[in-house]
KETI-733628 format. One line per 5 residues: number of its first residue (from 1); their letters; for each residue x, z, y of C-alpha. Coordinates in steps of 0.1 Angstrom, whole numbers, always signed. Last residue first. Example, Ala and Ser with C-alpha at 12.3 -4.5 7.8 and 13.67 -1.06 7.14 Angstrom:
<recs>
2 = SA = +137 +71 -11 | +123 +78 -45
</recs>
This chain:
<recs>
656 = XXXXX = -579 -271 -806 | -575 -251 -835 | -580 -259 -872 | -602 -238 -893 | -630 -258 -904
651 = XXXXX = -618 -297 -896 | -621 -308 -860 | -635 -344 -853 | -626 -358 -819 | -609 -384 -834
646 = XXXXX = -576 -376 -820 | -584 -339 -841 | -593 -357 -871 | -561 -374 -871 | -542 -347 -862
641 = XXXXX = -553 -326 -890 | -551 -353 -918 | -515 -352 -904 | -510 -317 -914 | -524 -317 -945
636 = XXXXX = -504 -346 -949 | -475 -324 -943 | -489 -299 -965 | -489 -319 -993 | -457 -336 -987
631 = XXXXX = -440 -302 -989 | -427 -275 -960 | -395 -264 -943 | -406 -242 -910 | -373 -243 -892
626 = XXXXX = -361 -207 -887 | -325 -220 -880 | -311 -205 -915 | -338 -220 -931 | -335 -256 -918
621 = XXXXX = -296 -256 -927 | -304 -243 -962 | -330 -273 -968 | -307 -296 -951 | -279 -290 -970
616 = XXXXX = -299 -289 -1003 | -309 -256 -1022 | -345 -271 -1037 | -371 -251 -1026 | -394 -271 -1004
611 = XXXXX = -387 -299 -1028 | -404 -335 -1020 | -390 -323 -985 | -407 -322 -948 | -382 -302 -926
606 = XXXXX = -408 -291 -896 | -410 -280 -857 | -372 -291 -852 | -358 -271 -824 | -332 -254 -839
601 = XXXXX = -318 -287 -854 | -318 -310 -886 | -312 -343 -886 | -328 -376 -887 | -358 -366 -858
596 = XXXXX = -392 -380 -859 | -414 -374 -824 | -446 -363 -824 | -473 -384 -800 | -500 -391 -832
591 = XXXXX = -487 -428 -833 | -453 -410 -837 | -466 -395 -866 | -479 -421 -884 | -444 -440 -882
586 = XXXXX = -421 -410 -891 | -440 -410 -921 | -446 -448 -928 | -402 -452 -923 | -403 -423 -950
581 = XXXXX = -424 -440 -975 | -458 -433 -983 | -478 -407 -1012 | -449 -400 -1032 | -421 -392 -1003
576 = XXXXX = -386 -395 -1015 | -360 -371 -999 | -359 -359 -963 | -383 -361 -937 | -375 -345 -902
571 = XXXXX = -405 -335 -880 | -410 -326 -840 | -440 -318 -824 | -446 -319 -789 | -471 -343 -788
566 = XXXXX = -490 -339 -822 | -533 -348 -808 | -514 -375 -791 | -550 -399 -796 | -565 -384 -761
561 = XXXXX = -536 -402 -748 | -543 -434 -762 | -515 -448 -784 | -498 -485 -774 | -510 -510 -797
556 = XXXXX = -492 -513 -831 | -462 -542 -829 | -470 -561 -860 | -448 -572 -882 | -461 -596 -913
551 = XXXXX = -479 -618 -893 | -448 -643 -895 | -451 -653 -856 | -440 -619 -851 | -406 -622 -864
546 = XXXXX = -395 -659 -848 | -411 -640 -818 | -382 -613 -821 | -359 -646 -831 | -364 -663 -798
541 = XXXXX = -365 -629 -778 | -331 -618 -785 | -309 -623 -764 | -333 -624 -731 | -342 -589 -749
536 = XXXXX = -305 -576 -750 | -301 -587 -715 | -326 -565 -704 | -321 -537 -725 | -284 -536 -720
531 = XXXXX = -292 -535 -684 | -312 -509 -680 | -285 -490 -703 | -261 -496 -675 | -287 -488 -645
526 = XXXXX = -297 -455 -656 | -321 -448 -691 | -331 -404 -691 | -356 -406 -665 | -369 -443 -661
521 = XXXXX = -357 -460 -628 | -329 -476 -644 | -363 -498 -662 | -373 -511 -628 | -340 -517 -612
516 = XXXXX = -330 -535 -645 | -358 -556 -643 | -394 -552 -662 | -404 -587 -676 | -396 -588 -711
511 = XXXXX = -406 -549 -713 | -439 -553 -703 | -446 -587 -729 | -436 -560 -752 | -459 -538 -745
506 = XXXXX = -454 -500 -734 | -436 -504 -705 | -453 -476 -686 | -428 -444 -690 | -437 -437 -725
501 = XXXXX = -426 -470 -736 | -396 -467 -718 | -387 -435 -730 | -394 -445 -767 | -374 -473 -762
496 = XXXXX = -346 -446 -760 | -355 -429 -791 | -355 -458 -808 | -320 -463 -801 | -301 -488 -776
491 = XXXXX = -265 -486 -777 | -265 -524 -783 | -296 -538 -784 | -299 -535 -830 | -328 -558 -830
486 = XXXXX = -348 -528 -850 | -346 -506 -821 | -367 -533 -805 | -395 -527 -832 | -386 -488 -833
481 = XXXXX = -400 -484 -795 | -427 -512 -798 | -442 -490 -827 | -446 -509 -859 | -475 -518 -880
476 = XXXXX = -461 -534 -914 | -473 -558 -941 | -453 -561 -970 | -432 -591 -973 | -397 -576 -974
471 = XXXXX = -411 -553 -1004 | -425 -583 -1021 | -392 -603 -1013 | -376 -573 -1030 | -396 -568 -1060
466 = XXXXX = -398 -609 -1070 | -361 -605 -1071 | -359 -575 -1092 | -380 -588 -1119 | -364 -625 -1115
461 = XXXXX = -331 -608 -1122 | -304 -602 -1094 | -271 -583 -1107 | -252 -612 -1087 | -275 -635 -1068
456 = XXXXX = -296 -660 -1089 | -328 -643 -1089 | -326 -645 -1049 | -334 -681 -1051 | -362 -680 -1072
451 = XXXXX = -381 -644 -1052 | -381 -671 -1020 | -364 -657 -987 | -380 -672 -954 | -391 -639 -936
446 = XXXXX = -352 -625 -938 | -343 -653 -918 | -364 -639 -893 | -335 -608 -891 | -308 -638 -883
441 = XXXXX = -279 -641 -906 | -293 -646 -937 | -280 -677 -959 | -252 -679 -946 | -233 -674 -977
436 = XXXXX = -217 -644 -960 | -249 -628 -952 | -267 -633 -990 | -239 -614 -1002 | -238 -589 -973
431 = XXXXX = -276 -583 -978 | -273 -578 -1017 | -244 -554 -1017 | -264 -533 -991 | -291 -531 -1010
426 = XXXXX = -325 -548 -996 | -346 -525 -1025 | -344 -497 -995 | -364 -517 -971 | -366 -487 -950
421 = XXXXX = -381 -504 -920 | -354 -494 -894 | -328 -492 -918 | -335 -532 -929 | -336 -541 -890
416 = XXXXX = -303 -522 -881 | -282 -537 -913 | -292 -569 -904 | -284 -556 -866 | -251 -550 -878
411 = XXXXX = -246 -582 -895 | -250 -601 -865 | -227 -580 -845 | -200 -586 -873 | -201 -619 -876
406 = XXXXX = -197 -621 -837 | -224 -648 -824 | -233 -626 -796 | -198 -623 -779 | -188 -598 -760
401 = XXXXX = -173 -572 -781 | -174 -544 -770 | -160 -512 -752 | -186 -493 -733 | -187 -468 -703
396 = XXXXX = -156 -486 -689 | -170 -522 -693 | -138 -526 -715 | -148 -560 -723 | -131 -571 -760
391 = XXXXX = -114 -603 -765 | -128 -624 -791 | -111 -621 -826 | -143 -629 -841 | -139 -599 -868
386 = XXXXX = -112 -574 -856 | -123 -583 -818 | -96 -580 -793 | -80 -553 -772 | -79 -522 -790
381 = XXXXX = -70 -491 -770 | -37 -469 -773 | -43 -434 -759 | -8 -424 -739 | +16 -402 -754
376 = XXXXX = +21 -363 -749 | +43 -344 -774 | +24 -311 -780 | +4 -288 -760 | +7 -251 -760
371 = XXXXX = -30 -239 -757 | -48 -221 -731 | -21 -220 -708 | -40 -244 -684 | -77 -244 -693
366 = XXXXX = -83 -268 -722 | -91 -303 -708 | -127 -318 -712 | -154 -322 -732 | -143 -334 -766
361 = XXXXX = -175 -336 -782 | -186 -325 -818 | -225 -331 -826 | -249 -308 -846 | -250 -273 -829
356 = XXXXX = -272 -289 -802 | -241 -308 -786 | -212 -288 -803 | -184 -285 -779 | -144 -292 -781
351 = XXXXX = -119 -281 -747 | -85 -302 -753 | -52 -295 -753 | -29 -330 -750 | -10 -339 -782
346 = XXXXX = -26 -376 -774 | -35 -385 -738 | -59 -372 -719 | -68 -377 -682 | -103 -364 -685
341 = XXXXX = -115 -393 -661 | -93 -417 -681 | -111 -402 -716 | -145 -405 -702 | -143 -441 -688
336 = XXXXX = -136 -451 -719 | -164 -441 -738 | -178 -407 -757 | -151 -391 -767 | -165 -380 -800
331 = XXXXX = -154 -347 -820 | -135 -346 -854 | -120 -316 -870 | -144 -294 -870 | -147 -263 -887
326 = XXXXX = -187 -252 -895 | -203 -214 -882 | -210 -225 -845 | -179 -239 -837 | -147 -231 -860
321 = XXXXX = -113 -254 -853 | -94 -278 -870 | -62 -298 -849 | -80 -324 -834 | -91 -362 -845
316 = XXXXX = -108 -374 -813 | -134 -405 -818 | -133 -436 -798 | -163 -458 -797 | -157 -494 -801
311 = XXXXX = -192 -511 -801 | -203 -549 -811 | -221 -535 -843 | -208 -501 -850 | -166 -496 -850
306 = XXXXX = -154 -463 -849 | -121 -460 -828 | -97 -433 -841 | -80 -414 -819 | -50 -392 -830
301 = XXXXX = -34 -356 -825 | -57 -340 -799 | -47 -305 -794 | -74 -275 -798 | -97 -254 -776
296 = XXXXX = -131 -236 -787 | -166 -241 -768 | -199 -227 -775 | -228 -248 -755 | -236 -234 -717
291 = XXXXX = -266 -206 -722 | -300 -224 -728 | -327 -217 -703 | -357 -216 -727 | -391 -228 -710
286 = XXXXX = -425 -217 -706 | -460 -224 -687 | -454 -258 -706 | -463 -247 -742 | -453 -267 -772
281 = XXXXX = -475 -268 -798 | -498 -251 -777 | -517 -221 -779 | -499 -206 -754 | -511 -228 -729
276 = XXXXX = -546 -217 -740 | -535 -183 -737 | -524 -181 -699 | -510 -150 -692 | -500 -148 -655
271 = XXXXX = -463 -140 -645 | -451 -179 -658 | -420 -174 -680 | -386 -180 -680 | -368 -173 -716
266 = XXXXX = -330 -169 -717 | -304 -181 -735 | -287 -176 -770 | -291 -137 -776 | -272 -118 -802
261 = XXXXX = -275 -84 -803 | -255 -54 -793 | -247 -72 -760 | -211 -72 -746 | -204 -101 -766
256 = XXXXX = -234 -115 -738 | -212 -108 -709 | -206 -137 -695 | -238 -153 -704 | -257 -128 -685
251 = XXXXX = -236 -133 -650 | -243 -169 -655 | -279 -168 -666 | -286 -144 -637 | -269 -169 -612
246 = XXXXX = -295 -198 -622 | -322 -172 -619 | -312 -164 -582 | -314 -196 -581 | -352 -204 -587
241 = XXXXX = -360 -174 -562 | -389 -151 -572 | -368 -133 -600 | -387 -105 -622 | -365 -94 -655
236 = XXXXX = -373 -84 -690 | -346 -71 -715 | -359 -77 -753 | -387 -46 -758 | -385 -20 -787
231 = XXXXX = -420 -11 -791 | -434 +26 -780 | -474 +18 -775 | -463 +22 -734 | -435 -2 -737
226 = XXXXX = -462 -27 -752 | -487 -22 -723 | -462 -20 -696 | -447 -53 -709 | -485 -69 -708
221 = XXXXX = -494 -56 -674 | -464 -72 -660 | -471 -107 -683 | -514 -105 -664 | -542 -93 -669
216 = XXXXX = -541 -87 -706 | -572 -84 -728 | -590 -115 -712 | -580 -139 -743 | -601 -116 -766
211 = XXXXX = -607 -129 -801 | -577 -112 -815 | -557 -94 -788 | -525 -115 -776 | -489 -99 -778
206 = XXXXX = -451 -106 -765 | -417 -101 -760 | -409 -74 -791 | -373 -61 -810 | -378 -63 -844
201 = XXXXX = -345 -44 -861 | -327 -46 -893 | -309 -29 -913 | -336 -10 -930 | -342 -40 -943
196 = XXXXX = -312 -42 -965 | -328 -42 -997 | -366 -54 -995 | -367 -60 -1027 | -385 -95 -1026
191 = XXXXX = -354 -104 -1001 | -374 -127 -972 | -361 -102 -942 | -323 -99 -958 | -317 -134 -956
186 = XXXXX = -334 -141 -919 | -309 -114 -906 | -276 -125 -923 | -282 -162 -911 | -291 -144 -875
181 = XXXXX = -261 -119 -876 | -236 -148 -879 | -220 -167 -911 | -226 -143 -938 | -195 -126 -957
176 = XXXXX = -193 -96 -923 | -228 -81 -935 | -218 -45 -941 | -197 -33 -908 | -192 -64 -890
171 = XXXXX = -233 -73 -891 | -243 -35 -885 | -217 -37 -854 | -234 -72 -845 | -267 -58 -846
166 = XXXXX = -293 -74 -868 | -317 -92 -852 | -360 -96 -862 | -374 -115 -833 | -411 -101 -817
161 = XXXXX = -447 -110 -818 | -471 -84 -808 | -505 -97 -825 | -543 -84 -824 | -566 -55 -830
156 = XXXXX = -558 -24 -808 | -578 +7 -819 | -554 +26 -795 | -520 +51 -800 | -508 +28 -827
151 = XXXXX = -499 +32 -861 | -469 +19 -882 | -450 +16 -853 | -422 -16 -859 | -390 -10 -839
146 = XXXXX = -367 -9 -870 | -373 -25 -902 | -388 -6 -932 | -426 -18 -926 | -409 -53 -917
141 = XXXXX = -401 -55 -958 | -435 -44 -968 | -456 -66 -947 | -436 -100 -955 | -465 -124 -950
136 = XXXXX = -445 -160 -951 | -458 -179 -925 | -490 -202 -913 | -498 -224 -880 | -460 -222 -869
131 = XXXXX = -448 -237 -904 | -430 -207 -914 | -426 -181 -885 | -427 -150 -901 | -456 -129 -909
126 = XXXXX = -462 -88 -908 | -495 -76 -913 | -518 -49 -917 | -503 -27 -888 | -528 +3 -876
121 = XXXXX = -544 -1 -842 | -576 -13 -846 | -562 -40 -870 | -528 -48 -860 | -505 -81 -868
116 = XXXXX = -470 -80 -861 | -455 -115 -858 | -422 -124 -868 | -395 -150 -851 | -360 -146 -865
111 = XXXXX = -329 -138 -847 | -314 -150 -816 | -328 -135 -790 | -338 -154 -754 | -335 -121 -730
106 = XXXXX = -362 -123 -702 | -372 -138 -674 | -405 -131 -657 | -410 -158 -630 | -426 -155 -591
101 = XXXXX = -435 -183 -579 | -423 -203 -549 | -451 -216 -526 | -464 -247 -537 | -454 -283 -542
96 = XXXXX = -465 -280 -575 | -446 -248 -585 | -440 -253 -625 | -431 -291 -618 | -404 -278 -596
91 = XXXXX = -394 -248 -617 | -392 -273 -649 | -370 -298 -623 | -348 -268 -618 | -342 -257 -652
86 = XXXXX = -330 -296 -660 | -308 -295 -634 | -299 -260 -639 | -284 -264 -677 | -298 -274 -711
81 = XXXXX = -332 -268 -697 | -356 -260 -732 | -390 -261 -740 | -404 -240 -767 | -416 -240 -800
76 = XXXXX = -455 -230 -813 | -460 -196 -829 | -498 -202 -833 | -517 -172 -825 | -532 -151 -842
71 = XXXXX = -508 -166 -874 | -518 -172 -907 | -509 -153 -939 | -490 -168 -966 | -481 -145 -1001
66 = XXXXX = -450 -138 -1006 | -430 -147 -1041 | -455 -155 -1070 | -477 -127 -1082 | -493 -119 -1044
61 = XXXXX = -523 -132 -1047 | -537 -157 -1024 | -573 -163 -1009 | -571 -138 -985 | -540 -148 -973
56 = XXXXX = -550 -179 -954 | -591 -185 -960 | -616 -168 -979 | -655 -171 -968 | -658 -199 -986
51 = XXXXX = -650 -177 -1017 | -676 -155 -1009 | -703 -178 -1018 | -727 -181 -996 | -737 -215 -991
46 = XXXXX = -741 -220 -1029 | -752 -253 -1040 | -744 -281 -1007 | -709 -251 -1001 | -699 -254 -1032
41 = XXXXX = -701 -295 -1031 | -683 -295 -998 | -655 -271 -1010 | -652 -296 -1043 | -651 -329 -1019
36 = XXXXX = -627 -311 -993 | -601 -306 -1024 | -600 -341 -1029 | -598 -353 -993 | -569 -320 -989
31 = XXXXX = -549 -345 -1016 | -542 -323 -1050 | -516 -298 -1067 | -504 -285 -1029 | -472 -266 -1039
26 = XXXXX = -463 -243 -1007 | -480 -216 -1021 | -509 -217 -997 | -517 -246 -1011 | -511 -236 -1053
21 = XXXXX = -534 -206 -1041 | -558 -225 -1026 | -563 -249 -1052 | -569 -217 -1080 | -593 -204 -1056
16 = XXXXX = -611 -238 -1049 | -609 -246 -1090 | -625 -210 -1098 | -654 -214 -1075 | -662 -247 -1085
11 = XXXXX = -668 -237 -1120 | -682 -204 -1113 | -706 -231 -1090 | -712 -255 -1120 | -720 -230 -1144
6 = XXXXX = -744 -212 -1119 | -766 -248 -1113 | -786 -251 -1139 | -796 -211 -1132 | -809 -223 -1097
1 = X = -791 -201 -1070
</recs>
């Protein structure tokens, strides 16, 4: 190294270690472009610098909280069949027309994922979950956890990943304030103390050696080879015949208080280990077979009919009851033809399910006895419009208003469009003002707005004035999914479009001329919401080209498949974003085949926050469910990534 250069180079080799330690920290201090221009520049003076050799862990300390570690293999998130239908059409797309395979099923725990890391065959490592790329490395706490040999019988270098649970007897013995043995579980694991871990156990389903995807022959060989080293394993079955399976879930789930642990499901597997599906964000070879959703009875005292847009949809007021750690007191009915085929009417007893652990429904009838039911009177259904005072079609999946010049439709999908972009400096109060003057009632009016007129609305200075028409002005590149969403089709969601799109009718000249028969083909759409879509279009394809015609919005080209470089991915953003805003997030990651979600659920790969910290409901929600809750730095770290991946350019480090 020249001696001009050495001050530069300690320089440089203080900033990167300093950089990756606020990264791998969870509090990125600058863009990954800037901090690739100082690795570049150390790397053009001093190619052998030991600091470019540190990645992950190695380059943290352990001063603040635990230091990150990344995984062997990423911990990507599973599959899931709700029930046998969906199981069934896994098996068939599994088997290819084939002979019947043979499936390894085992127990679905759960706890909170953890990966064991050995170094010819003594443990080095022990990292959770986090983002599914890189977790938490808690070494010292799993050390005192049950099931986890310290030293194995073999110089075995690799990962045996596993589900730290508590027991319910330990849970109703010491840990009966927290919600359920997993919230109590994944609290005890990240204590800096390690108090409690004793507690706890990691019971094992799987390993890969490091650098050697040939190591196991085969899942049998694989089980055998972990029992043999002395791990705890989660129950493990063989089943040839897809119902046989089916049946196994059913006897399971009827006894699962039975089981010492908490288990949700189960997990079908493929019998032959195949790492590069494993490897996946979301491998295939896989799938959790859900048990049926938690149910509790109650009596329904009132219905209540939520009005959104044209749409009546009745909600069930019930007498409280606990599902899945939250008392609920409201639950949907869906539509109805639902309540007439349930045959309820009010102070009947009621069966009430969560849908995902999120969403109340009234599913049903309580078994007889279950409940003493109350004064029964019949369901009272409104029968004209509150706003047009049109009468309202009972179209027995949907109650609506018909008409498509109903103030209150043509508000909604106002409301709809401004949502769908995030025009956030559109208030509310400022849109219904400049509604009931007429002045906006169709979304292209919106185009037509001068910054002098709105400065004379109430609490509307020229400053602010000028800021909204800029806002509504600013170019955007929409997907075709959200730009329809954004017309507000009634009962039609972006996540809908989405199936259309990704079943063909991925322009929107497509959609206009796809008929209902066409689009009721689509898995997951039927012949009702066919139709919606269909007429909704006809509806509104004056004013959608109205839209267009401005330049502003532009429907993006449907993404390449080579360009999905995130299918399978799921992220939820929450709070304000520096670098874009939210509607921009959940854009550039749908172009990169990941999905954007609005809540939070188990199957969520990432909560992205302006405060990974912070102790909001989400925040505590995502870490209770062993969602991976991460910054905006590492989220554009993470969509840097996939960008350079559908590019065909790999960054140092990142897997393909």
């Amino acid at each position: 190294m020249e001696k001009k250069n050495a001050g530069r180079v300690a320089a440089l080799e203080r900033l990167i270690e300093a950089y990756q330690k606020s990264y791998y920290g969870g509090e990125a201090e600058i863009s990954d472009a800037e901090f690739d221009l100082l690795w570049d520049e150390l790397a053009s003076l001093a190619p052998e610098s030991p600091v470019l050799k540190k990645v992950g862990s190695d380059a943290l300390s352990t001063e603040d909280g635990f230091p990150k570690a990344r995984h062997i293999i990423p911990m990507g998130s599973q599959d899931k069949a709700a029930n046998p239908g969906d199981f069934l059409a896994w098996v068939k797309k599994m088997n290819g027309g084939e002979a019947p395979k043979t499936f390894l099923v085992q127990y679905k725990l759960d706890g909170a994922s953890l990966e064991l890391q050995y170094e010819k065959g003594t443990l080095r490592r022990a990292v959770t979950r986090g983002d599914g790329i890189t977790g938490d490395e808690i070494t010292a706490n799993a050390r005192r956890m049950g099931g986890v040999p310290a030293k194995l019988d073999l110089p075995f270098s690799g990962g045996v990943r596993g589900e730290v649970v508590m027991t319910r007897k330990t849970w109703k013995e010491k840990y009966a304030g927290k919600a359920n043995c997993r919230n109590a579980a994944n609290g005890i694991m990240r204590r800096k103390d390690g108090e409690g871990c004793e507690d706890l156990r990691v019971i094992v389903y799987d390993a890969a050696a490091s650098g050697d995807d040939e190591y196991f022959g085969g899942e049998r060989e694989k089980i055998a080879w972990l029992t043999a080293r002395g791990f705890e394993l989660t129950v493990t079955r063989e089943f040839s015949d897809p119902g046989k399976i089916i049946a196994y879930r059913e006897e399971i789930a009827g006894k699962r208080e039975k089981i010492p642990v908490d288990i949700d499901g189960l997990v079908v597997k493929d019998t032959a280990v195949d790492m590069a599906d494993l490897r996946r964000a979301r491998p295939e070879k896989q799938i959790a077979f859900k048990f049926e959703l938690e149910t509790a009875f109650s009596i329904l005292r009132e219905v209540e009919w939520s009005e959104s847009g044209a749409t009546y949809t009745p909600i069930g007021v019930v007498d409280p009851v606990r599902l899945a750690g939250t008392t609920v007191q409201r639950a949907n009915l869906n539509n109805p033809d639902m309540i007439r085929a349930m045959g309820l009417r009010i102070g009947s007893a009621v069966s009430v399910v969560k849908r995902g652990e999120i969403i109340p429904k009234i599913e049903g009838s309580a078994p007889p006895g279950a409940l003493a039911e109350g004064e029964l009177k019949d369901i009272a259904f409104p029968s004209r419009c509150g706003a047009c005072g049109t009468d309202l079609v009972d179209g027995g999946t949907r109650l609506y208003c018909p008409n498509p010049l109903c103030s209150k439709r043509l508000h909604h999908r106002l409301e709809k469009w401004v949502s769908v972009l995030d025009i956030r400096e559109l208030g509310d109060k400022l849109l219904r003002q400049l509604f009931d003057r007429k002045r906006v009632t169709r979304v292209a009016d919106l185009y037509t707005l001068e910054a002098a007129e709105l400065a004379g609305y109430e609490r509307m200075g020229e400053l602010s004035a000028v800021k909204v028409v800029r806002h509504i002005r600013t170019p955007r590149n929409l997907s075709l999914a959200a730009f329809v969403a954004g017309f507000d089709l009634e009962g039609v969601g972006e996540l809908i479009m989405e199936k259309a799109v990704n079943a063909g009718f991925d322009t929107l000249e497509k959609l206009r001329a796809a008929s209902v028969s066409e689009l009721a083909a689509v898995y997951g759409l039927g012949e009702i919401t066919a139709g919606v879509i269909v007429q909704g279009l006809k509806e509104a394809a004056g004013e959608m080209d109205e839209v267009l015609s401005t330049g502003i919005i532009v429907i993006a080209p449907p993404p390449r498949g080579e360009s999905l470089s995130l299918r399978g991915l799921s992220f939820c953003f929450t709070g304000e974003l520096a670098s874009m805003k939210r509607q921009q997030a959940e854009e550039k990651v749908k172009s990169l085949g990941a999905s954007a979600k609005t809540s939070v659920t188990k199957d969520l790969s990432y909560l992205v926050t302006n405060d990974p910290e912070s102790g909001t409901s989400k925040n505590k929600k995502a870490r209770e469910l062993g969602v991976a809750v991460i910054g905006e730095d590492a989220f554009l770290a993470i969509l840097a990534s996939g960008v350079k991946k559908a590019e065909g350019n790999l960054p140092q480090g990142v897997q393909s």
